[in-house]
C-alpha positions in Angstrom: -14.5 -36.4 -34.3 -14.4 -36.1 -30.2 -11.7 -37.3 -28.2 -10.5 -38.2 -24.4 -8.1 -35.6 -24.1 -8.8 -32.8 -21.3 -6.9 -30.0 -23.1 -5.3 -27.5 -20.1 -7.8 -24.1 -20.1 -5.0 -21.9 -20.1 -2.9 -23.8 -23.2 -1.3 -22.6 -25.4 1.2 -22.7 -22.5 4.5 -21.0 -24.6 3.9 -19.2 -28.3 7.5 -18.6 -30.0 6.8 -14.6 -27.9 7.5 -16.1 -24.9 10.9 -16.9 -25.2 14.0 -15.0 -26.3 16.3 -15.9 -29.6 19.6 -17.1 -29.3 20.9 -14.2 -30.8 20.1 -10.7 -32.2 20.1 -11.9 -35.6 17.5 -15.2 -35.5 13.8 -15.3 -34.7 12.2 -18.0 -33.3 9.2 -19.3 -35.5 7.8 -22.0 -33.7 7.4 -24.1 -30.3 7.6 -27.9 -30.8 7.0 -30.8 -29.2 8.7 -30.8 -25.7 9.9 -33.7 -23.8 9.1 -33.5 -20.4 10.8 -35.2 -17.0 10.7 -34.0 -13.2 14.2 -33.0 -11.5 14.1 -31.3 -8.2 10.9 -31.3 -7.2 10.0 -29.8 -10.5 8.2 -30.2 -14.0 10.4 -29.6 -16.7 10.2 -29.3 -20.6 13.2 -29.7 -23.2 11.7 -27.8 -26.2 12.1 -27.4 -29.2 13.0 -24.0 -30.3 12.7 -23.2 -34.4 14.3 -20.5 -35.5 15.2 -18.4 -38.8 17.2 -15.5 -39.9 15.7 -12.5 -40.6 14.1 -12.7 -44.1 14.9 -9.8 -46.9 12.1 -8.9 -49.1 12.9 -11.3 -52.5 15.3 -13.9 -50.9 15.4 -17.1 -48.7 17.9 -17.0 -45.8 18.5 -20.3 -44.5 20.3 -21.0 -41.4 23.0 -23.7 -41.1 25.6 -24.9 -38.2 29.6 -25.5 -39.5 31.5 -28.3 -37.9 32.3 -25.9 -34.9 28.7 -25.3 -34.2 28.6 -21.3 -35.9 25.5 -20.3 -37.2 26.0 -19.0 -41.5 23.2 -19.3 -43.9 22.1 -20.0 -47.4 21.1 -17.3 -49.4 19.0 -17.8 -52.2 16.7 -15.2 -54.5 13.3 -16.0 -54.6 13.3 -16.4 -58.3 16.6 -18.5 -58.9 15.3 -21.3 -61.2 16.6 -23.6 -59.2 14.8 -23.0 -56.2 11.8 -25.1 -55.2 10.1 -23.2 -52.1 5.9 -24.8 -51.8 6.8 -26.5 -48.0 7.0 -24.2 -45.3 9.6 -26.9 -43.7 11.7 -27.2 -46.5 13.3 -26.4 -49.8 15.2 -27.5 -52.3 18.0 -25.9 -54.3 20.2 -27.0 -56.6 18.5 -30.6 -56.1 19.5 -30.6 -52.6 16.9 -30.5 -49.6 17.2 -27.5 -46.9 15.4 -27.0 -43.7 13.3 -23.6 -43.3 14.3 -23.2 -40.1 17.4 -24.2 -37.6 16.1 -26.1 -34.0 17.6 -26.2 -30.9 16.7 -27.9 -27.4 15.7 -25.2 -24.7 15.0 -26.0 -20.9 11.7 -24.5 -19.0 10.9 -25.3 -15.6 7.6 -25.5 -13.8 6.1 -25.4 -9.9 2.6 -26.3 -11.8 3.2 -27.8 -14.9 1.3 -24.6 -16.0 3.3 -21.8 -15.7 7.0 -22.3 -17.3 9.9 -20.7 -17.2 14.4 -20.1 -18.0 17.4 -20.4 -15.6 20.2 -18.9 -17.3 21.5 -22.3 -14.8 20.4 -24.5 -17.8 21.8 -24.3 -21.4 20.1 -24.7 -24.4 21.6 -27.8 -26.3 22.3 -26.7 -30.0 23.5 -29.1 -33.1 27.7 -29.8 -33.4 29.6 -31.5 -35.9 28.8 -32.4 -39.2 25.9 -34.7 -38.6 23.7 -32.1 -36.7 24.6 -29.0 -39.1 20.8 -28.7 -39.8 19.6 -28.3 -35.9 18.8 -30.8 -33.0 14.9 -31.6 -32.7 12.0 -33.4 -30.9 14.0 -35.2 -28.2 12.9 -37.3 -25.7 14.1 -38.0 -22.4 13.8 -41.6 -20.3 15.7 -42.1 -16.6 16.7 -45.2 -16.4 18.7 -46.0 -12.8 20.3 -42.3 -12.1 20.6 -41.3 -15.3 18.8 -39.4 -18.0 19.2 -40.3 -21.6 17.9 -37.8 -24.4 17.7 -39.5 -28.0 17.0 -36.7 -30.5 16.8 -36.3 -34.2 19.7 -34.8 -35.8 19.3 -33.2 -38.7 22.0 -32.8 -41.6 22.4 -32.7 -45.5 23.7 -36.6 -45.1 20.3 -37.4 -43.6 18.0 -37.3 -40.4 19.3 -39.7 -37.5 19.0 -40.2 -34.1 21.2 -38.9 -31.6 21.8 -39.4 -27.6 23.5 -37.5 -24.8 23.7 -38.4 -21.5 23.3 -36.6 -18.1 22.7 -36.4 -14.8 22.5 -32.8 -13.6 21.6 -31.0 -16.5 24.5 -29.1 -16.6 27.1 -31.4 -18.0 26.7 -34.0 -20.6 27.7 -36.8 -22.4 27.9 -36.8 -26.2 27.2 -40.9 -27.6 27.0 -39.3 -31.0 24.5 -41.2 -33.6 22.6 -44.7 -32.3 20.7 -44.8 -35.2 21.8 -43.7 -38.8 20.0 -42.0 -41.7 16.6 -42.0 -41.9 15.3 -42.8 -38.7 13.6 -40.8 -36.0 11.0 -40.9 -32.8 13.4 -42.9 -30.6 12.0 -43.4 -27.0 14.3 -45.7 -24.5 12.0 -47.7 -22.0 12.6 -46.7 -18.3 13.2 -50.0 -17.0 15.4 -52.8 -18.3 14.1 -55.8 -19.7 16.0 -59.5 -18.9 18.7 -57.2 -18.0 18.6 -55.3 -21.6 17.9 -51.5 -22.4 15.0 -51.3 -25.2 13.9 -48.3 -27.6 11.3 -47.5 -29.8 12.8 -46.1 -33.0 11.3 -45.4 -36.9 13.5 -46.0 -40.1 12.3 -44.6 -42.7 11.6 -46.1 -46.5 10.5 -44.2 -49.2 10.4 -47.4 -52.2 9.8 -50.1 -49.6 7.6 -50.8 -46.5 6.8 -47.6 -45.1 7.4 -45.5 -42.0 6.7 -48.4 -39.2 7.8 -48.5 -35.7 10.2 -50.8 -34.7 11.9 -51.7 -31.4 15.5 -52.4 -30.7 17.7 -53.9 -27.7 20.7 -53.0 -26.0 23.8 -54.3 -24.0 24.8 -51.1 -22.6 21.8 -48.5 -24.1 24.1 -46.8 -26.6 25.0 -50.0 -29.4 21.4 -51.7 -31.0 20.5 -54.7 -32.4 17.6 -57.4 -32.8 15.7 -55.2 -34.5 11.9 -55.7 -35.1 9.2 -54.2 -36.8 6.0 -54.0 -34.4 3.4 -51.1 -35.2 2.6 -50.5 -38.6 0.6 -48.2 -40.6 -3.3 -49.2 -41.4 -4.9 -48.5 -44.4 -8.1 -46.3 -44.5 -7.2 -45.8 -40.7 -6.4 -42.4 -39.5 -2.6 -43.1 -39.2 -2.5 -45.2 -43.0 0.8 -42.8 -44.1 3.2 -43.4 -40.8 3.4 -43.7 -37.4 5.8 -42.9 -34.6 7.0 -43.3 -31.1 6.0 -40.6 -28.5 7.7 -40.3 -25.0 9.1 -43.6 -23.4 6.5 -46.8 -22.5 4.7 -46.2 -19.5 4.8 -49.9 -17.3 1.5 -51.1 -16.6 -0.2 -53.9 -14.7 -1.4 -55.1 -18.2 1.5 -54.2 -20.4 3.5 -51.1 -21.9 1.3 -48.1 -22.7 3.0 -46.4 -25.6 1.2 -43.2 -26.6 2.1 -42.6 -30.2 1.5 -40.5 -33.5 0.1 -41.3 -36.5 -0.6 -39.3 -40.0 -3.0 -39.9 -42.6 -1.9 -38.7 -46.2 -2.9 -35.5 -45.4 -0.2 -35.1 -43.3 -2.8 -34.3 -40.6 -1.6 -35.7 -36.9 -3.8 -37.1 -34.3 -2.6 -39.9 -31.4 -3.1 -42.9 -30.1 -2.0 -45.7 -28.0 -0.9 -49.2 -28.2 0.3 -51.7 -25.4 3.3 -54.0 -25.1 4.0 -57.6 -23.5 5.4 -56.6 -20.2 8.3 -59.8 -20.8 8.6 -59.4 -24.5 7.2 -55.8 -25.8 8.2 -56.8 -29.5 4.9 -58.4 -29.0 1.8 -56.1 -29.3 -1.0 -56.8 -27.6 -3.6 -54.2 -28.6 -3.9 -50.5 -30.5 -6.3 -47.9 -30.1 -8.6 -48.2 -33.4 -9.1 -44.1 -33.2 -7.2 -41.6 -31.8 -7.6 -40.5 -28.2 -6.5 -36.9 -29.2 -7.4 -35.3 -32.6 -6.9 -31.8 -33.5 -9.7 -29.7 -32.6 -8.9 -26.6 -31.3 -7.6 -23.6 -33.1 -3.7 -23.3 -31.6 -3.9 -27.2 -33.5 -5.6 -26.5 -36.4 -3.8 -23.3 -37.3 -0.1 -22.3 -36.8 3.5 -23.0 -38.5 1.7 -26.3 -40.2 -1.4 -26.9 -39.3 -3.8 -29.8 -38.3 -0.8 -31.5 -35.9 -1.1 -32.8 -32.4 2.5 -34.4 -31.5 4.1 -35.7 -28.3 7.0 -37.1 -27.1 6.9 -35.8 -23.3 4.2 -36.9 -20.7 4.4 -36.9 -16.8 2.7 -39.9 -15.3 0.7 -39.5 -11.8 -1.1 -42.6 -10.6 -4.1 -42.3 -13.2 -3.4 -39.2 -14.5 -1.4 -39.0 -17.5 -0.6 -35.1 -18.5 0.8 -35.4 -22.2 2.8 -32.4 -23.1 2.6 -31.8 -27.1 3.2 -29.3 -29.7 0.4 -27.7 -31.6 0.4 -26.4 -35.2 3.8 -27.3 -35.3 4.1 -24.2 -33.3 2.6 -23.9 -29.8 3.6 -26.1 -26.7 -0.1 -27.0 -25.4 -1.2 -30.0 -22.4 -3.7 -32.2 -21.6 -4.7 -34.9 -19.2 -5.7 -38.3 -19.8 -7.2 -40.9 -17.9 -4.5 -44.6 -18.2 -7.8 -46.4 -17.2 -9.6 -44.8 -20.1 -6.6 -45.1 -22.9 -6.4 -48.4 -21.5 -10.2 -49.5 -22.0 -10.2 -48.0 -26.0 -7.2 -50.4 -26.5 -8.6 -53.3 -28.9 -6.6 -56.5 -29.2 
């Protein structure tokens, strides 16, 4: 199946090789789905960075954070009976579920939005307290007035939330702690206020009932949500019939909120596409993409960490051009560009 995307020659633009572990004793496994903003002139991607301990021939090492932010791990022998270990992503002992790997937030810069790399200037962000124990991952980041907001899934043995710091240098920031509890993930905040209200994009989760929809919230004061609605929702014998999910914050249009999105079939095989937004009231949808605009094709997306994924939740937005930023595999970082005029013109009402 062909697409619209205009995948970068040079991607993938960072492998897990490209960047150093946090420490001696972990190794980074994969490259996920940045978030991208410009700050000084510059192109910049908060990554996510997946890493494990060292594995020992017959046992499972799993890293975990304490409540002071420590790294220990789980260790479990390969044959324990009460190990279940057929997901590379997770496993579950002793009936409880365990991430693979750990994930932390890591800064690159860019004069090209090509070429990226550290400042030891910029810290990673990693997980603290007991509702991030399992990692921060796949944030995004919206400026709104002079300030950036970066809502994130935290990860813990209680459940997988969203998160959101605050900042305004990259340097320091401002813990809100949890906006959103257990399950619920892909949380994009619109750029712009609405009738003098903040707005998100955000997707509970429900395993017995409904399904894994996208929903949007409002805000006072962009940290405490209510008026919640449920707007996108899964199709059946469409491509993204198993769940769907926000990607980087609405882009404003003369027509309407662009939101570039994901969706999975049951396959668990990722492609996007795009839907737009009243520009007055975005819990009204307008029109959806009825195929994707990107599908995986190449190999870096059709083989890696988990395979058959494109994902974003980072773009930079130049007149017409739209460059998505998006993780491969569930391993690579990898771009493309993207004509608005042509997402817009596949939109279907």
């Amino acid at each position: 199946m062909p697409d619209i995307a205009q995948r970068f020659p040079e991607n993938p633009l960072l492998l897990p090789k490209n960047l150093k572990s946090s420490s001696h004793e972990m190794q980074i496994i994969s490259l996920l789905n940045p978030a991208a903003f410009t700050y000084q002139g510059k192109i910049w991607l908060l990554i996510r960075v997946a890493e494990s301990l060292t594995q020992k021939e017959g046992f499972v090492y799993v890293p975990v954070l304490d409540t002071a932010g420590y790294t220990s791990y789980i260790e479990v022998p390969l044959n324990d009976p009460d190990l279940i270990a057929t997901d590379a992503r997770v496993f579950n002992y002793k009936g409880l579920d365990y991430l693979t790997t750990l994930s932390h937030l890591r800064l690159v810069y860019s004069d090209d939005g090509i070429y990226f790399e550290e400042s030891d200037e910029y810290p990673p962000l990693f997980g603290q307290g007991a509702t991030e124990r399992f990692g921060i991952e796949d944030c995004r980041v919206s400026f709104v007035a002079d300030t950036y907001y970066l809502t994130y899934t935290a990860v813990s043995e209680n459940g997988v939330a969203v998160g959101l710091k605050t900042t305004k240098d990259w340097k320091t920031f401002e813990s809100k702690g949890l906006i959103f509890p257990p399950h619920n993930k892909d949380c994009a905040i619109f750029e712009e206020k609405i009738n003098g209200k903040y707005y998100a994009l955000h997707r509970p989760s429900s395993v017995d009932l409904g399904g894994n929809f996208i929903w949007l919230a409002e805000s006072p004061d962009g940290q405490h949500w209510g008026n919640h609605k449920c707007i996108v929702k899964t199709r059946t014998g469409f491509w993204d019939n198993a769940r769907v999910g926000a990607g980087a914050a609405p882009i404003k249009t003369e027509s309407g909120w662009l939101e570039i999105y994901h969706g999975a079939n049951e396959k668990h095989q990722y492609c996007l596409g795009a839907f737009l937004m009243d520009l007055a009231d975005p819990s009204k949808v307008i029109a959806r993409t009825p195929e994707p605009i990107m599908v995986p094709l190449e190999n870096y997306e059709l083989s890696g960490f988990f395979g058959f994924v494109v994902f974003t939740n980072g773009h930079i937005i130049t007149g017409d051009q739209l460059t998505v930023y998006y993780g491969a595999a569930d391993e690579f970082v990898c771009a493309a560009h993207f004509s608005v005029k042509e997402i817009m013109a596949a939109l279907v009402t």
